[in-house]
C-alpha positions as CSV (number, residue, x, y, z in Angstrom):
1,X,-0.7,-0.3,7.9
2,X,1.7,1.1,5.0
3,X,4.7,3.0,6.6
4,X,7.1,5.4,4.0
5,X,8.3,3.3,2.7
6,X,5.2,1.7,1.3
7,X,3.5,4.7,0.3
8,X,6.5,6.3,-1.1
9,X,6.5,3.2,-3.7
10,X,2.5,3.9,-4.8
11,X,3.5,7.9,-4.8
12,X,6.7,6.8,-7.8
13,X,4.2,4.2,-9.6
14,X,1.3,6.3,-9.7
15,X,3.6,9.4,-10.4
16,X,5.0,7.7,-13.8
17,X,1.1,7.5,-15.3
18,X,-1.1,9.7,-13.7
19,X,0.8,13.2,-13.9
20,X,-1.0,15.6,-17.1
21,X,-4.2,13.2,-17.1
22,X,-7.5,14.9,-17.0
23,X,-10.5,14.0,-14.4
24,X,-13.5,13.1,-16.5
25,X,-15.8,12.0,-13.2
26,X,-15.5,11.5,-9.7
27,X,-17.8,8.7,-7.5
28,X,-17.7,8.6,-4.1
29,X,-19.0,5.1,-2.9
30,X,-18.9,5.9,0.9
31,X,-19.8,9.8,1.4
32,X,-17.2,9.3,5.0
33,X,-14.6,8.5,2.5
34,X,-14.2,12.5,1.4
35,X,-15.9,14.1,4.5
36,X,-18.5,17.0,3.3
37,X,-21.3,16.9,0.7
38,X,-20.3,14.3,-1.9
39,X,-21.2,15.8,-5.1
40,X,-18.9,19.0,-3.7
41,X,-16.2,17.0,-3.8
42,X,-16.8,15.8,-7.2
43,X,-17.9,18.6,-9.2
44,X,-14.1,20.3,-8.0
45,X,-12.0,17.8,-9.1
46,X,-14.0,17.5,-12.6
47,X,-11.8,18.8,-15.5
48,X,-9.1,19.0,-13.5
49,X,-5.2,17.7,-14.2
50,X,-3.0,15.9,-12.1
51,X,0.6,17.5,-12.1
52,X,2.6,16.4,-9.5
53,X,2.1,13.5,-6.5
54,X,3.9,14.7,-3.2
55,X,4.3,13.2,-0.2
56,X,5.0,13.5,3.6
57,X,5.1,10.9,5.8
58,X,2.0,8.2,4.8
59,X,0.5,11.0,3.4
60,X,0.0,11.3,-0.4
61,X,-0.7,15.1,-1.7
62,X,-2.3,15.5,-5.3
63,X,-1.6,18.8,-7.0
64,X,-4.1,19.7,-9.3
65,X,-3.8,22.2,-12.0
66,X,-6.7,24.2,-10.5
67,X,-5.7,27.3,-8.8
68,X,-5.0,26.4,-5.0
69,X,-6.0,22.9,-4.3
70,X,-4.6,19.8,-3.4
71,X,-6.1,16.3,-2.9
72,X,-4.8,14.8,0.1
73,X,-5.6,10.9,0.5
74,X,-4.3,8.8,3.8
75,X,-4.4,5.1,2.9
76,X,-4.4,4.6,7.1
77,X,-4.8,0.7,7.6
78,X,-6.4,-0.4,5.0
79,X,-6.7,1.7,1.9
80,X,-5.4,1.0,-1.5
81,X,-4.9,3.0,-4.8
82,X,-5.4,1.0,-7.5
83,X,-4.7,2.2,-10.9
84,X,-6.3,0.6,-14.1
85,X,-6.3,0.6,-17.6
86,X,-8.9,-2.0,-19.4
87,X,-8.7,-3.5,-16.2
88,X,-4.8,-4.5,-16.2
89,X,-3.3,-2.9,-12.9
90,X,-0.3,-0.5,-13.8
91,X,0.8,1.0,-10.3
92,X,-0.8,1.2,-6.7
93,X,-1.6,-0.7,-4.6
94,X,-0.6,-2.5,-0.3
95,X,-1.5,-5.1,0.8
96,X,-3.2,-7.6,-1.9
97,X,-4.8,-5.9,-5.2
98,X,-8.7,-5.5,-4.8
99,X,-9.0,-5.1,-8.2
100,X,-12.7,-5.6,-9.0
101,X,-13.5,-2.8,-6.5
102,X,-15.2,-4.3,-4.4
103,X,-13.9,-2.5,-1.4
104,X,-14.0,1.2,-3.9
105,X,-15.1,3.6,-2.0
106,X,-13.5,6.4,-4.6
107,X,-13.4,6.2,-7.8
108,X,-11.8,8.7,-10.5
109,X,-12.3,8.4,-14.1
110,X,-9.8,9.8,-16.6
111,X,-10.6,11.4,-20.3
112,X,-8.8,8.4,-21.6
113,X,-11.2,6.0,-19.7
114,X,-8.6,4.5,-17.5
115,X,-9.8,4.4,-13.6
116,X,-8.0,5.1,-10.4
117,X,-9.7,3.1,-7.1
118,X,-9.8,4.1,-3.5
119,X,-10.2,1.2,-1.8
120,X,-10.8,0.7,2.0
121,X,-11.8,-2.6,4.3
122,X,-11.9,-1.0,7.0
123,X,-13.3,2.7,5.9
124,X,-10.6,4.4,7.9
125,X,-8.6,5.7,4.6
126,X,-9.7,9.0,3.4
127,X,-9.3,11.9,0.2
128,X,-9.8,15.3,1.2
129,X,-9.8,18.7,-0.5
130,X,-7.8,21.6,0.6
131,X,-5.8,24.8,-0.4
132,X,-3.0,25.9,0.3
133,X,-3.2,27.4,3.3
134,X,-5.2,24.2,5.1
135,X,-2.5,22.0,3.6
136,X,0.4,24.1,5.5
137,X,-1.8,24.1,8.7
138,X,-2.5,20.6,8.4
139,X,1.4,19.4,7.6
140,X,2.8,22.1,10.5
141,X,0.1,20.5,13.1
142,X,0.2,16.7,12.2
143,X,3.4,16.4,11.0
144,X,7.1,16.8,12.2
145,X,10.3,16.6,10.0
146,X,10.5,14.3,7.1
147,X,13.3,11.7,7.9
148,X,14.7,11.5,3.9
149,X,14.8,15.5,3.5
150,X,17.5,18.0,4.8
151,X,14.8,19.2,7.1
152,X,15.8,16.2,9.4
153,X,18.9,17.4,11.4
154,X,20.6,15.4,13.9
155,X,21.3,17.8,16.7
156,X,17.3,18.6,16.9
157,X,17.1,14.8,17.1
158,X,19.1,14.5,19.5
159,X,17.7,17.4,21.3
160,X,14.3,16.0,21.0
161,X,14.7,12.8,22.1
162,X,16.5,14.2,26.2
163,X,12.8,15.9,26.2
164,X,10.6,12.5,26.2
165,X,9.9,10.6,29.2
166,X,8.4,8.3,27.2
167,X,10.1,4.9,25.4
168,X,12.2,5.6,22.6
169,X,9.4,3.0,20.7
170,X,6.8,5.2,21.3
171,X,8.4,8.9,20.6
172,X,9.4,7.1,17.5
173,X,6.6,6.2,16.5
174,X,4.9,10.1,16.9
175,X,4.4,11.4,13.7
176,X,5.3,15.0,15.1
177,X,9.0,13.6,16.1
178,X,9.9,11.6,12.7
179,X,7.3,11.7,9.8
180,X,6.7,8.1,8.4
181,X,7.5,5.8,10.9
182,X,5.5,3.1,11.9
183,X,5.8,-0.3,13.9
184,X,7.6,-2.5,11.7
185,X,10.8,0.2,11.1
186,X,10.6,1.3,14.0
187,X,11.7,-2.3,15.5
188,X,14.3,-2.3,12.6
189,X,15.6,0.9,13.1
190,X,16.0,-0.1,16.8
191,X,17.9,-3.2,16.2
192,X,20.6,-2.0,13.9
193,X,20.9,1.2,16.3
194,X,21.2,-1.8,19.3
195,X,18.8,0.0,21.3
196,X,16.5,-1.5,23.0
197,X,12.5,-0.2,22.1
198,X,11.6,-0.3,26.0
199,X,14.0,2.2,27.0
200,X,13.3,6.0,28.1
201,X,14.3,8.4,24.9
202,X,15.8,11.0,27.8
203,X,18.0,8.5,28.7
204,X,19.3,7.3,25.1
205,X,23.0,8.7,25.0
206,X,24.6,10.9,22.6
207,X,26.2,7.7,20.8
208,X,23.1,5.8,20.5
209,X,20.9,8.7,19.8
210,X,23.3,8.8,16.4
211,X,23.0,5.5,15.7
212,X,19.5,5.7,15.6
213,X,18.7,8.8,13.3
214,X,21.9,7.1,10.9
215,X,19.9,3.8,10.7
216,X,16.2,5.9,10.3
217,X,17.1,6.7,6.4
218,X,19.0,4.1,5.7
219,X,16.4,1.6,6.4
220,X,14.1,3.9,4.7
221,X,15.8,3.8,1.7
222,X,16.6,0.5,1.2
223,X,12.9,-0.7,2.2
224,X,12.0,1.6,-0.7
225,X,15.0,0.2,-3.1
226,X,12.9,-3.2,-2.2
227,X,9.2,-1.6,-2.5
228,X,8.2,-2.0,0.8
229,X,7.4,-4.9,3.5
230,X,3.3,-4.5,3.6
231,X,4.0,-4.9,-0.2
232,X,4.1,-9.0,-0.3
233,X,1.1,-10.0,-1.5
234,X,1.3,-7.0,-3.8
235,X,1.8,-7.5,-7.2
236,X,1.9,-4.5,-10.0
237,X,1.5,-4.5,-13.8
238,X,4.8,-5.1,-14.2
239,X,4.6,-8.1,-12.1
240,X,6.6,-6.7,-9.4
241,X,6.6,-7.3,-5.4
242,X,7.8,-5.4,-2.2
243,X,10.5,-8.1,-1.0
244,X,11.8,-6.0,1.8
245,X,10.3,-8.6,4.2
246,X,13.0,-11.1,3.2
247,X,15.3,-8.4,4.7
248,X,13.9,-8.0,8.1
249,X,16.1,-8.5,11.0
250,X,13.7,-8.6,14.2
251,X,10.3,-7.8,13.0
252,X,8.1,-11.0,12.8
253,X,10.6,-13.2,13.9
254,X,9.7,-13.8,17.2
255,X,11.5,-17.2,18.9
256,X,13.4,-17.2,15.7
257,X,17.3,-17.1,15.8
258,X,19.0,-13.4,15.8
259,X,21.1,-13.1,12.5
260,X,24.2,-11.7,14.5
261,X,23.7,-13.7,18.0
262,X,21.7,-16.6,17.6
263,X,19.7,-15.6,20.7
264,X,16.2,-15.5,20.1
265,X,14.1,-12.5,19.3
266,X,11.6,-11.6,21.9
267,X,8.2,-10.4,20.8
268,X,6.5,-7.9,23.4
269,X,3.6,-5.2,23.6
270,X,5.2,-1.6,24.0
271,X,3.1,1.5,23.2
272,X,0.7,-1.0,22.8
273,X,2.3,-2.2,19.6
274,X,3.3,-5.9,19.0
275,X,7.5,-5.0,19.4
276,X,10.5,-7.4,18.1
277,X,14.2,-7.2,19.7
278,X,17.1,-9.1,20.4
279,X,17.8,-9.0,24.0
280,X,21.5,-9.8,23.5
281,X,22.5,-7.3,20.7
282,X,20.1,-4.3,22.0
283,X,21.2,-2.8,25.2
């Protein structure tokens, strides 16, 4: 599944082609896709322009010129937005390029005949239409603070985290504690906090607690620098790839030597997730 990181590098690549374009048609492919009647869905977005891309967490959010709506679209674990023009991919994209559509399940066509494609494997992605008052419901009820804005403050972390009797793997991994998150940060956030994943967040100290929400942008930002992990197989029209994978410390490395120890990384399930740590440099 794409984390911030990953989404946050289709949200700049579409952003630097898509913005100002007008919608010429709309085909839904899979009526699930867009939730509602179909042709609904199609007949609003028609004529409209895009003018900004916005995001918050995984989630991409569409502004359209049209008076109080927003396309929100959720790639979840398989989805892909593919951007073409005369069938040469400029931006989108995770995971490896489906660019004969045969996974579309959306597709929009713009006034200058250039094509953007939701694809899904697995049918789990979706686009949905909403105003602005469903989009702030849906953000306050699904989402909690976005760990790159100003909105993320450290002593409501902290706070947050003596609340959960949970592991601190887990409570980072809620959407409604850090927005964005998802397994494989999550593991590299731990590891350069030293904090082991199975621990209870109630119990994570003061110290540690710091270390962690330090690490959570920093990793962020850097995975983003390096367009993502999920991004391998990815390749754009410029002929770029996300190479952050090169960069991970514990995540998919199980039995495999710790860069700072040279005690092997353990690979366990917590929160039912496949989890990576070092057992010596995590505490």
């Amino acid at each position: 599944m794409p984390e911030l990181p990953e989404v946050e590098t289709v949200r700049r690549d579409l952003q630097k082609h898509l913005l100002n374009k007008k919608i010429k048609s709309v085909t839904v492919l899979n009526p699930k896709t867009v939730g509602g009647k179909p042709e609904d869905f199609a007949t609003s977005l028609q004529g409209a322009f895009l003018k900004d891309i916005l995001r918050r967490g995984k989630l991409l959010i569409f502004k359209l010129n049209k008076p109080n709506l927003f396309l929100l679209t959720h790639l979840k674990m398989t989805g892909q937005l593919i951007y073409l023009i005369k069938n040469e991919v400029y931006a989108g994209g995770h995971g490896e390029s489906d660019t004969a559509g045969k996974y579309a399940r959306v597709i929009i066509t713009f006034a200058d005949q250039s094509r953007l494609f939701f694809n899904d494997l697995r049918k789990f992605g979706y686009m949905k239409l909403v105003d602005q008052e469903e989009l702030d419901k849906f953000i306050l009820k699904n989402y909690g603070p976005e760990p790159l804005d100003k909105d993320f403050i450290l002593s409501d972390f902290i706070a947050t985290l003596k609340k959960r009797r949970r592991n601190i793997k887990s409570v980072l991994l809620d959407q409604k504690i850090v927005t964005g998150l998802g397994n494989i940060y999550v593991d590299e956030v731990l590891f350069a906090a030293g904090v082991r994943p199975m621990r209870l967040a109630s119990e994570i100290t003061k110290l540690e607690a710091t270390k962690i929400f330090t690490a959570i942008p920093k990793i962020l930002n850097l995975a983003i620098k390096h367009r993502g992990t999920t991004f391998n197989n990815y390749v754009d029209g410029k002929g770029r790839k996300g190479n952050f994978s090169k960069m991970l410390k514990v995540y998919g490395r199980a039995k495999e030597s710790c860069l700072i120890c040279s005690n092997a990384i353990i690979k366990t399930k917590i929160a039912g997730r496949g989890t990576h740590y070092c057992p010596h440099c995590q505490k």
